[in-house]
SELOBA-364852 format. One record per atom (N, C-alpha, C): x, y, z. Coordinates in steps of 0.001 Angstrom, whole numbers, plus 500000, padded with zeros to 6 digits. Example, Ala and Ser with C-alpha at 12.3 -4.5 7.8 and 13.67 -1.06 7.14 Angstrom:
# residues 2
513190494310507800
512300495500507800
513200496700507800
512850497750507080
513670498940507140
512900500030507870
# end
This chain:
# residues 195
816061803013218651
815496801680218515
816629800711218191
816860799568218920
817722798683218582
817155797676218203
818322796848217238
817659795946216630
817763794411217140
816738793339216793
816752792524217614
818142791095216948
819190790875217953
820078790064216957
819692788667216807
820431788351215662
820666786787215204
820773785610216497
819821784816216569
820638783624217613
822157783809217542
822984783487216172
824416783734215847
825316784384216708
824415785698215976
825413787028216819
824907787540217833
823816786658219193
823326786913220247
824058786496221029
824323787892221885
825546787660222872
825015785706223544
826202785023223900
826457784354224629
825245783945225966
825663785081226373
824742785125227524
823242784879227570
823295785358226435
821598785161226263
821141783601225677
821878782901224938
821569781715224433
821931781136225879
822838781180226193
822844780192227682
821963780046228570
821270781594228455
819986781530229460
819261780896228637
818636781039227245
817749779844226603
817916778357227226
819032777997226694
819123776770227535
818308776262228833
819340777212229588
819192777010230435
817756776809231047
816642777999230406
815636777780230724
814831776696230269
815236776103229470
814184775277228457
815223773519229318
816096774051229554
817008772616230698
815492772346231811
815542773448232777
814419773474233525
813211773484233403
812385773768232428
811473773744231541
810846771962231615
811916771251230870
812055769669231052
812350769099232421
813028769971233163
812972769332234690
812016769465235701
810879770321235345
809511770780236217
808857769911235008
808276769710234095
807453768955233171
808146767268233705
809470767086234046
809293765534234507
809181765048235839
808956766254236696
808773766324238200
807120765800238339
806203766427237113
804689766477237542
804475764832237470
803339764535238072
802869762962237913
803209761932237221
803751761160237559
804353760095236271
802961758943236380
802658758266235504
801628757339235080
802313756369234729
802392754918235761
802968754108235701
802333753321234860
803416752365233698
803096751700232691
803558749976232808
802694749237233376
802272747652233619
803875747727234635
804442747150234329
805970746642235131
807035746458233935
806411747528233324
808143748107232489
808720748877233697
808050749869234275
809513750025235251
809849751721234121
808998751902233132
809013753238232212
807842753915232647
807300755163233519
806387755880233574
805930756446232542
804855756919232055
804478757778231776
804276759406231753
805384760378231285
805611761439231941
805566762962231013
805685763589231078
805540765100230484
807103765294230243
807731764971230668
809239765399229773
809597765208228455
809376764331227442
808868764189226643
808350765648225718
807485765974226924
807088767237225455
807986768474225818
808973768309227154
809894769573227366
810729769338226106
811551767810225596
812398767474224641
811508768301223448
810153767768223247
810002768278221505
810050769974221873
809648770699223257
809863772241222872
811058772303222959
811949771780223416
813371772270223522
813812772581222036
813511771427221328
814301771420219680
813736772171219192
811977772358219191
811016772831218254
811365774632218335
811734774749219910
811338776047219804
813103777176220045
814007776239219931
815591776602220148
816406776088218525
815742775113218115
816651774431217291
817372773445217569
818458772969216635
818972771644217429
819733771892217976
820773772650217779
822030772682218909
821850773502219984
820892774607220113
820581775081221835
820035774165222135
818745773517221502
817351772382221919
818046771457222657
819357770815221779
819951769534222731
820645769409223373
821181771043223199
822035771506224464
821633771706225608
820069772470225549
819244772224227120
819360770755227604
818628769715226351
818250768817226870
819173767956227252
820685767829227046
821608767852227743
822105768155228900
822093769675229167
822241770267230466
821255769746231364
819842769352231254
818875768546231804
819431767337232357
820314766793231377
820630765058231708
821948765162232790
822588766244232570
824163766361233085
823470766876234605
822508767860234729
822204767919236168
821525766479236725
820879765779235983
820061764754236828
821096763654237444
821999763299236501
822711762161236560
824050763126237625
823964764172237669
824794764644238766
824500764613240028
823039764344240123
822729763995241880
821402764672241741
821105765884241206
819383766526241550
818350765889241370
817426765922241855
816219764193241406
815440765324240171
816130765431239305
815109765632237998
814111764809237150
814823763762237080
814213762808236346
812880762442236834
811982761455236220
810461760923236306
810699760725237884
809770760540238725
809373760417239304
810376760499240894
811188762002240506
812035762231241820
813325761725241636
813854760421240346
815265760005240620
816068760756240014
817416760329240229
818467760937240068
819595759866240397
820656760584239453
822367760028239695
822118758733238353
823418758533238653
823844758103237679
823311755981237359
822388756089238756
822109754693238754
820435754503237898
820292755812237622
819497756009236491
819434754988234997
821069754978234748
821228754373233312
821451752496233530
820926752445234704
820967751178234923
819691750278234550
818643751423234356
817263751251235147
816980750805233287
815296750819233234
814544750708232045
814201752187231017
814300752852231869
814342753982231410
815352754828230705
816319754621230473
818358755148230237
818142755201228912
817738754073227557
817690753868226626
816879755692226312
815727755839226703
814819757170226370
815756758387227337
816276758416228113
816935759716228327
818210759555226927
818999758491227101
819821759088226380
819120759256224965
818289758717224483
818054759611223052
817424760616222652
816992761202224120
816332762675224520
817379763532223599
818438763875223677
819392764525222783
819315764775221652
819326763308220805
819533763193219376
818066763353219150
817367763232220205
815305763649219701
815455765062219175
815974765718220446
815801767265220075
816998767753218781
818264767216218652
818942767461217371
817856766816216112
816938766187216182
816845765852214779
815214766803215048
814914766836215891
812950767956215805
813536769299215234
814798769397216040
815593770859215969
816055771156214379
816358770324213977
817182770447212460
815518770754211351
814387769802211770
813236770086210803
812314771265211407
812559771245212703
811846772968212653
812113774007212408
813563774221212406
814535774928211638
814216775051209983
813956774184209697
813890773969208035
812412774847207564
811423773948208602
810244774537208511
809330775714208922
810088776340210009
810070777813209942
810365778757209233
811891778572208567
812264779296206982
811568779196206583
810244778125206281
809867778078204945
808840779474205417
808512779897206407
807714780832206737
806329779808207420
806343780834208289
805051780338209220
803685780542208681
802806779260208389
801854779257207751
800395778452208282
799830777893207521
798704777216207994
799814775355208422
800314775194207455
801209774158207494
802301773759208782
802371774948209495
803398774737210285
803023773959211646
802216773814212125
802069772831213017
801936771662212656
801871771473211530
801683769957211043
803222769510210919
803893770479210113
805233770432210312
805900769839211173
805835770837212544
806391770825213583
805717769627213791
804924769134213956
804361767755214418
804735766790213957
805027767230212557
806168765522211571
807384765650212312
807931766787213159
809264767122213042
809246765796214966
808547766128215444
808137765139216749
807975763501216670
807114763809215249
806987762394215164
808093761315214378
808716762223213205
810121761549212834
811048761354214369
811224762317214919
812542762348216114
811901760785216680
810632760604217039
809888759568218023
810219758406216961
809871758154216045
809903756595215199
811571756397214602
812750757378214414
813594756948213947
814806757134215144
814241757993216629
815305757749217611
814815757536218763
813853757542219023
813386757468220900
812513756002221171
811709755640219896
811839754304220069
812856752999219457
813634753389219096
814661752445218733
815595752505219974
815924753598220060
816807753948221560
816342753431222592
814887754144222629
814327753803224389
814264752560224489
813633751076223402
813543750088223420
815004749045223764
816085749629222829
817051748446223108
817662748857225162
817296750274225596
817227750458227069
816859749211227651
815001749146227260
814451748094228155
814642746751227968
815159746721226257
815471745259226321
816914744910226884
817819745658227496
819361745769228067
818367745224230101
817703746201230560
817574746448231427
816142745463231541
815561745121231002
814384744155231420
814973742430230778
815742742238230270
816047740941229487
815386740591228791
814485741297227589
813740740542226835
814841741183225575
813627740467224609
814224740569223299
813876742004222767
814988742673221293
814501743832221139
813305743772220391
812510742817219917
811200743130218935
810181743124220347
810149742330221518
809543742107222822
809447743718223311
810696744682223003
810609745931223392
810211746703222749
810194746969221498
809687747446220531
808169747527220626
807824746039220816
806058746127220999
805914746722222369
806564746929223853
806126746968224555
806515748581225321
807103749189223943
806917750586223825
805715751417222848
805111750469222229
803805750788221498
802674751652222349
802469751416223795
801597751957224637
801815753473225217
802769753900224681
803635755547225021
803346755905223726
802544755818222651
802562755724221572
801826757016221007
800333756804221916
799204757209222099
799464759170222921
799694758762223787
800128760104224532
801295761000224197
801987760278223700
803119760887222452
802641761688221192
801795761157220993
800941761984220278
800523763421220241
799838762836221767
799064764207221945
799840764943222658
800822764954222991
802383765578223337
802862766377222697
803122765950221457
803685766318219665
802766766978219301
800781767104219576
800420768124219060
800489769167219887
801017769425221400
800152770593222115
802185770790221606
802941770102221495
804457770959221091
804376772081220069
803354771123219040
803739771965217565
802822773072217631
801875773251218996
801186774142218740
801846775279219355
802308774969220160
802800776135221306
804192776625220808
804967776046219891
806226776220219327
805266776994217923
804609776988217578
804069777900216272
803705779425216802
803236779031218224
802557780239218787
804036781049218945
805280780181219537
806370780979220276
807412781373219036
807148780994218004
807776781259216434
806619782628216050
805510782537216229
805358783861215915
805678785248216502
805223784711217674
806228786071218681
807308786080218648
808042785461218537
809623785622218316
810240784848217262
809922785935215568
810205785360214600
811644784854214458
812742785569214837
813627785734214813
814574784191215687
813536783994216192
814075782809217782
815099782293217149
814856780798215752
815704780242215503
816923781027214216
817091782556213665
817848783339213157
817613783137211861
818055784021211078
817863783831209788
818133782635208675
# end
């Protein structure tokens, strides 16, 4: 019987494939239907909840390392992104502000699910994991995603601020089916984020 190792001391190979899978994971979740939102020019999309499993269910530095490797293929030419685009004329658009803080989303979900799995998996832990979605969302993805649209739409940043309020709602319910399915994938694989 062998024993199962540490993220740490797990060969290489195997965290890369994490990544890697949870990279693609977020690139089929932002392929499905985007739900266009008034003439922001920002869809409505499921990538979003690839970012909270990436962190929730890797931690922060594989989590934002997928969700990285995600951004480095899109902006390299593959149409990953919402609704088929790709390359680098991406960060031009309304949308650039929320990819780039896709990263620091999953480093900061990653750092409190980390915390809150040690504490041991309990009745508490999806609620957890759900603060851990909803801090990443109010202290980096709308401050980020907003000064995007206010760069790329010309309004003001409080004009963007309110007019990211409507992603607000479905973000939500994003952050709960994350924290649920990251509780489910923490129990089967206690070990995921290491001792």
């Amino acid at each position: 019987m062998t024993a199962v190792a540490d993220p740490v001391t797990r060969p290489a190979g195997a965290q890369l494939a994490q990544v890697a899978v949870f990279a693609a994971l977020i690139a089929a979740l932002s392929l499905a239907p985007a739900v266009p939102l008034g003439g922001l020019g920002v869809p409505i999309t499921l990538q979003t909840l690839g970012v909270a499993l990436a962190g929730l269910c890797l931690g922060p530095w594989r989590g934002s390392a997928a969700v990285a490797l995600y951004l480095v293929v899109g902006l390299a030419g593959l149409p990953v992104f919402a609704q088929g685009r790709a390359g680098l004329g991406v960060l031009a658009g309304p949308s650039a502000g929320y990819l780039v803080a896709f990263p620091m989303a999953a480093l900061l979900t990653g750092a409190v699910a980390v915390w809150a799995v040690r504490r041991g998996l309990s009745r508490m832990t999806p609620l957890l994991l759900f603060g851990a979605v909803a801090l990443s969302r109010v202290l980096v993805v709308w401050p980020v995603g907003a000064a995007g649209m206010m760069r790329a739409l010309g309004i003001s940043y409080p004009a963007a601020l309110l007019a990211d309020l409507p992603f607000w709602i479905g973000d939500a319910v994003k952050g709960v089916i994350a924290a649920v399915l990251a509780t489910a994938v923490h129990k089967a694989f206690p070990r995921l984020l290491g001792r």
